[in-house]
N, C-alpha and C positions, 0 to 999 in steps of 0.2 A: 805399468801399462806401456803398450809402443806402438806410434803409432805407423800406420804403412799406408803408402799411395797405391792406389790403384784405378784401375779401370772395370766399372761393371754394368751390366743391365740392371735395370731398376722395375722393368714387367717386360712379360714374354714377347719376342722380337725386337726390343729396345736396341735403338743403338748404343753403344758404351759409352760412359761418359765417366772424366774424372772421379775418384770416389777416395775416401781417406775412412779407414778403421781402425781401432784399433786392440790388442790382441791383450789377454790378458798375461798377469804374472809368469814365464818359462816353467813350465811343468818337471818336472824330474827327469822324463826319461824321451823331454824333446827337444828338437833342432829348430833354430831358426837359421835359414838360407835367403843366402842374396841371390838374387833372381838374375841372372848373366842372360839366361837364353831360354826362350819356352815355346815353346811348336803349340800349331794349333790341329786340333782333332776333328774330327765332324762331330764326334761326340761333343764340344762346347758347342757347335750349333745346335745340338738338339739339345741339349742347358739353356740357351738362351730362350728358343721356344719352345722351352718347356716340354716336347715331344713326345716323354718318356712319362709326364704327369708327376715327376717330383723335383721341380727347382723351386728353390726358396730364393725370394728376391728382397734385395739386392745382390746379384749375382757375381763374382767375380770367378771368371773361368779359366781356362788354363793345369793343363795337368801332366806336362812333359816338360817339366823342369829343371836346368841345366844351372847351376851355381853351386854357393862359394859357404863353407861354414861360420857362421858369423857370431855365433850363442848356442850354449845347450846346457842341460840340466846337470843334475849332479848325477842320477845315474846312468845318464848314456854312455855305450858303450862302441867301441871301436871309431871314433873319430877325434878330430879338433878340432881348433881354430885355423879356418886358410884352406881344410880338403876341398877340393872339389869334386861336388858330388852330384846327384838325379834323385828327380823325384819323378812319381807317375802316378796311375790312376789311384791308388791307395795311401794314404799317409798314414794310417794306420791300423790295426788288428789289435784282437784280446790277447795274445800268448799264450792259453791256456787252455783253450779249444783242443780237441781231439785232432779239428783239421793244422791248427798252426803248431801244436807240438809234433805232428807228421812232416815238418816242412810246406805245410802246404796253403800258408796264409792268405795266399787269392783267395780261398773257400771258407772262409773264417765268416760264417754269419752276422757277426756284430762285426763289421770291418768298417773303417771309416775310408769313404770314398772323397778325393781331396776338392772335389766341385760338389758334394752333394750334403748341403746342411752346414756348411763352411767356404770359405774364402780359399782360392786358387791362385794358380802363379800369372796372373795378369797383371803383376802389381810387383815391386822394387823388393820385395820379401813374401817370403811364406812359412808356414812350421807344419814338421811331422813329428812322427814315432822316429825314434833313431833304429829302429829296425826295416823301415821302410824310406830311411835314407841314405842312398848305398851310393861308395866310393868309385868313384871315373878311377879306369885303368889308366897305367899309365897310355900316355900317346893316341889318347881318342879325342876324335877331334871335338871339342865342346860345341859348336857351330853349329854340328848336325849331329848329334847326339841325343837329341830331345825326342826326337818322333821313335826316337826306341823306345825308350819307357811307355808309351801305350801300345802305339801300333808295331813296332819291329819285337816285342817280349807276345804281342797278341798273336801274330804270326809266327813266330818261333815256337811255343808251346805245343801246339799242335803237331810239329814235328816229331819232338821227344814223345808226347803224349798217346800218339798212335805209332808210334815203334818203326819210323821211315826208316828204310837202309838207304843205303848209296848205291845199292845197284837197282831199286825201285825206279820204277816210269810212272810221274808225277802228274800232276793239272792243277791249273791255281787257276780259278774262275774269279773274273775281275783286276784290270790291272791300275788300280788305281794309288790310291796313299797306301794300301795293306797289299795290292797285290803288288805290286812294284817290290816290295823286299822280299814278300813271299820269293819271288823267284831268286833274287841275292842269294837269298839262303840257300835254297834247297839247290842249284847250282853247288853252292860252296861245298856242299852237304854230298853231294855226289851225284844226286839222280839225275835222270834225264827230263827233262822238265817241257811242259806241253804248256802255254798261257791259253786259255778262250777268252776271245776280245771280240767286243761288236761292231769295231774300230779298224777296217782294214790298214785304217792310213794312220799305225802306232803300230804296223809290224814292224819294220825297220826297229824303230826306238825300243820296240820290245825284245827282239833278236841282241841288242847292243847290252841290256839288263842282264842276260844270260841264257833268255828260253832257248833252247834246241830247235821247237816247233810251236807255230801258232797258229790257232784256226779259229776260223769265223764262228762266232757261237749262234749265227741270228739264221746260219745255213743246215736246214738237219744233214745233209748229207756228208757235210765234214764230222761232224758227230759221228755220225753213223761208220765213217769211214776208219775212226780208231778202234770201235765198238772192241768190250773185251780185254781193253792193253791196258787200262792203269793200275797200278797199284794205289795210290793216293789222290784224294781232289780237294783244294780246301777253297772252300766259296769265301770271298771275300765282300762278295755286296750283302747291300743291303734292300734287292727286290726280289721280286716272286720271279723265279726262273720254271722252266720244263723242267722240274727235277729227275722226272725219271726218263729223259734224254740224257743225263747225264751219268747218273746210274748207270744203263743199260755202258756206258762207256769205261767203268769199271772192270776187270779182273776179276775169278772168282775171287771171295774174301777181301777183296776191294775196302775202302774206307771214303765216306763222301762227310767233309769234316766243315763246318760252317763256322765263322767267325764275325761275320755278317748278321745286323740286327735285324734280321725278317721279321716286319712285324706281321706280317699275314701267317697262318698256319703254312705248312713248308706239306705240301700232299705227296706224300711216301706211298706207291703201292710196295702192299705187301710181299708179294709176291716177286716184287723187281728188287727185293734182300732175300727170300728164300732161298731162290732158285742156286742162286750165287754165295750163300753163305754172305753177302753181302753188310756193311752194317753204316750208321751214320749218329754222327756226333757233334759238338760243340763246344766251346771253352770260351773265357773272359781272358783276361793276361793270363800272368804264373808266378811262380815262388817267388819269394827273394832271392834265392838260391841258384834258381834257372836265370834270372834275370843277370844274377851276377856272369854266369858262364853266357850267357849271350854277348855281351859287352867283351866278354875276353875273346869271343869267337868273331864278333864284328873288326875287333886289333888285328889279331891275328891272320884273316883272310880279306881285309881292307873295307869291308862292306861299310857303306851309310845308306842312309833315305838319299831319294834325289830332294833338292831342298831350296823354296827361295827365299830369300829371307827379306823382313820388313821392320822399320823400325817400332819401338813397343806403342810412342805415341801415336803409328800411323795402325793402330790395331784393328779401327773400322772397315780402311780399305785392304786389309790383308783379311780379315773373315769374307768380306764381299767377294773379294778375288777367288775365296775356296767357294763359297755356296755357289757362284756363277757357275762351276765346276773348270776353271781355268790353271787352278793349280796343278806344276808340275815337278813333284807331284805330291810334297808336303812342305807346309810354309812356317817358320822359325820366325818369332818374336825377337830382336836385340834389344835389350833395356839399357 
């Protein structure tokens, strides 16, 4: 048995408090990691209160986790002792599914989600699957490297997912912890890129991110003024928008791609996809696979999260900091 320090909620909304568990016998084919660095999500906000209707408490949250190989089974494979590696929303899948023998272990039905029914990286340690603990390239900065594995592989998927080129004219609705890299990318990526913000006064800052062009979303007329140009939009909130303002701002064959947990039905007329051949989508993260080539694509083109970081024992006022909505624009735990 070993035991680990952490921090967690003990009932929905709690604040965090010291917490110590501990983990049983090392499994064959898993990793224990030292916790170096772990970004905080909205998604452990809505773990803590419970939002989604499935946290089990005593909670420890945390799922963009940035450390160091410290233990692993006998038969993992591709690491050792000292890699430094990520972990995200997943620690692990069955292997054996139709979807994870495809590559395609985000959609693995029985996948183990690493806040939901177990202990997260808010805490000095954590354990996965060694197939859902993947290796830091070289030269990526560990510091801010956390908010990739949920939110920068969340936004990335969708790219590949829907077939973006580089000479596509983009729109990334919302520019917050998800959109903010949304537009990193799809910059890097090539397109021309459009942000809607309800925020005049985060143009500049948005303009500095990479958008080409930003418009007021709360104005129909700026809408209306693109109408027709996009090829791509991918919403990254999480409220009820005009959706078919934003549709109607599509391209025929257009794509309006949501990664954003709307929890209200999302009202699509139908007719505002026929006309257009238009169509709309959705996605959680992505592979192991994609995630790897994201991480060599964020080296290579210099891309991080914007990021401010807080020490792990000041963990209460770094969640308060996000829920306020003050973060700017994703906040990394140091342990």
């Amino acid at each position: 048995m070993k035991k680990i320090n952490a921090y967690a909620a003990r009932e929905a909304g709690a604040t965090l408090e010291k917490f110590q568990y501990e983990l049983p016998t090392l499994g064959d084919e898993e990793v224990d990691i030292k916790v170096l660095y772990c970004g905080i999500c909205h998604s452990d906000l809505s773990m803590i209160h419970n939002d989604w209707g499935m946290t089990q408490y005593p909670l420890v949250p945390g799922h963009e986790i940035v450390g160091e190989v410290t233990a692993f089974g006998n038969a993992v494979k591709g690491l050792k002792i000292g890699d430094k590696v990520g972990m995200g929303w997943n620690s692990a899948s069955c292997m054996h599914c139709n979807q994870c023998l495809d590559g395609k272990q985000h959609l693995c039905s029985s996948s183990e989600a690493t806040i939901v029914g177990r202990h997260g990286g808010f805490a000095d340690a954590v354990r996965g699957h060694w197939s859902w603990v993947i290796p830091l390239p070289k030269n990526l900065n560990m510091a801010k490297a956390g908010p990739l594995f949920c939110g920068g592989i969340t936004v990335f998927n969708p790219i590949v997912l829907s077939g973006v080129q580089p000479t596509d004219k983009v729109g990334v609705i919302g520019v917050g912890g998800l959109g903010h890299m949304a537009i990193k990318f799809l910059r890097a990526w090539g397109c021309e890129v459009t942000a809607f913000s309800s925020n005049p006064n985060k143009k500049e800052e948005i303009l500095q991110m990479g958008a080409h062009h930003v418009v007021n979303s709360t104005k129909p007329d700026d809408l209306q003024s693109i109408a027709g140009t996009l090829d791509f939009i991918l919403n990254t909130t999480n409220v009820t928008l005009n959706w078919n303002a934003y549709l109607g701002t599509l391209a025929p064959q257009g794509k309006l791609h949501t990664v954003g947990a709307v929890l209200e039905p999302m009202a699509i007329p139908a007719f505002s996809l026929i006309m257009g051949e238009k169509s709309v989508g959705g996605s959680p993260i992505g592979s192991i696979a994609l995630t790897k080539k994201m991480l060599e694509f964020c080296v290579r083109h210099n891309i991080y999260p914007t990021v401010e970081e807080f020490k792990m024992e000041d963990v209460n006022n770094a969640l308060k900091h996000l829920e306020d909505g003050k973060a700017r624009f994703r906040v990394v735990l140091k342990a």
